[in-house]
One Martini backbone bead per residue (centre of mass of N, CA, C, O) as a GRO file, in nm:
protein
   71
    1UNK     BB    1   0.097   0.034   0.021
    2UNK     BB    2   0.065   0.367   0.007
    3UNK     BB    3   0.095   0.660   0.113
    4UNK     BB    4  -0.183   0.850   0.315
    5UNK     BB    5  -0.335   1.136   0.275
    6UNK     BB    6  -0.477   1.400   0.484
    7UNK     BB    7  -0.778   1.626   0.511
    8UNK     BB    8  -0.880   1.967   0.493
    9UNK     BB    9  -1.115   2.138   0.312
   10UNK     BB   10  -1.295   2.502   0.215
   11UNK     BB   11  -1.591   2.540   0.182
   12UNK     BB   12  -1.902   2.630   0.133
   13UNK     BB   13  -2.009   2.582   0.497
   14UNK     BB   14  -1.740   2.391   0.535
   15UNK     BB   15  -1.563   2.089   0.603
   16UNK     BB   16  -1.371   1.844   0.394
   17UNK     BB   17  -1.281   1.580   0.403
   18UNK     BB   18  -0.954   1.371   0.304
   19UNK     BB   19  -0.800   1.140   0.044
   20UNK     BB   20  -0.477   1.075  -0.070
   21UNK     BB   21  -0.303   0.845  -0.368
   22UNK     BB   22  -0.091   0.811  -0.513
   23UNK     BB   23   0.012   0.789  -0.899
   24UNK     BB   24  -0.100   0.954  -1.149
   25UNK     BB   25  -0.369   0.997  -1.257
   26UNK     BB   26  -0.686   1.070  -1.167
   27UNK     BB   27  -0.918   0.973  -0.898
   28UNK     BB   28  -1.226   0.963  -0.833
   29UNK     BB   29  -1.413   0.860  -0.533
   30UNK     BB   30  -1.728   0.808  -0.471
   31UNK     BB   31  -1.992   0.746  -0.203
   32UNK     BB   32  -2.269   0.587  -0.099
   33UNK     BB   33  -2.493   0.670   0.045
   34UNK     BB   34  -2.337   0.635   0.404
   35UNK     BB   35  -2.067   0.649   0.284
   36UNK     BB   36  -1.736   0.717   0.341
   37UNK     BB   37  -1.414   0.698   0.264
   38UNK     BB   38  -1.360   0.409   0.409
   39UNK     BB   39  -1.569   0.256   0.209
   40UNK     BB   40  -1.279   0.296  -0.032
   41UNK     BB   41  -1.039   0.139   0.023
   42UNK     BB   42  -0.950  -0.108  -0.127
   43UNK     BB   43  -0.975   0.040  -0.404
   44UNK     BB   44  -0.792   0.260  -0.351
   45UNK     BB   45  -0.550   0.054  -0.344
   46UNK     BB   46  -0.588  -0.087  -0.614
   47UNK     BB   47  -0.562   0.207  -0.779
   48UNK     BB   48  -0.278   0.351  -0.658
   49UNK     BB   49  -0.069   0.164  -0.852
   50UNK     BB   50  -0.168   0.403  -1.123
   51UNK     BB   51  -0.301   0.639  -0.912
   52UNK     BB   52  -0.458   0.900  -0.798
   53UNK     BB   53  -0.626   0.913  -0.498
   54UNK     BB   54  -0.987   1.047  -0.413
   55UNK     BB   55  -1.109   1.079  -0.096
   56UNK     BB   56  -1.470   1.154   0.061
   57UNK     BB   57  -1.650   1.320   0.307
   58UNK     BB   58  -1.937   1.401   0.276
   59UNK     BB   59  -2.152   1.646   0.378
   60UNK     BB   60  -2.200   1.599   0.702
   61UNK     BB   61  -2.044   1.370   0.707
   62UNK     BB   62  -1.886   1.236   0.932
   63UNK     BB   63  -1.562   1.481   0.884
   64UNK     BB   64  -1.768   1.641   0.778
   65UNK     BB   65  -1.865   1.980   0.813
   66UNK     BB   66  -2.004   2.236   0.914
   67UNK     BB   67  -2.045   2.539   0.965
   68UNK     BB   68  -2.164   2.716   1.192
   69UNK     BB   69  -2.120   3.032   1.060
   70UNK     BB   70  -2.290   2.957   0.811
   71UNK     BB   71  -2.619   3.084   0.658
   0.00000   0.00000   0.00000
């Protein structure tokens, strides 16, 4: 497995998770459902080894946070 950066990045009105890995052309993996980044692991994995992937947890879900402050 490549190594795996995390953090996050400011929308209007959120905070948004996200993961980066891997080399290569980019991936986004968008995950459906109720499901958060974490449950596009094994994919991401195996997809890393010849793309840069891209995974986030939607907003307001899991570590996507909304602003308090925005209106």
């Amino acid at each position: 497995m490549t190594s795996v950066q995390q953090g996050t990045f400011h929308a209007p009105g959120a905070s948004i998770f996200y993961r980066s890995c891997g080399r290569g052309p980019p991936v986004l993996i968008l995950a459906g459902g109720d499901a958060d980044a974490d449950a596009t692991d094994r994919l991401r994995d195996a997809l890393a080894e010849r793309h840069r992937v891209l995974t986030s947890d939607r907003r307001g879900l899991s570590r996507s946070r909304p602003d308090p402050e925005a209106s």
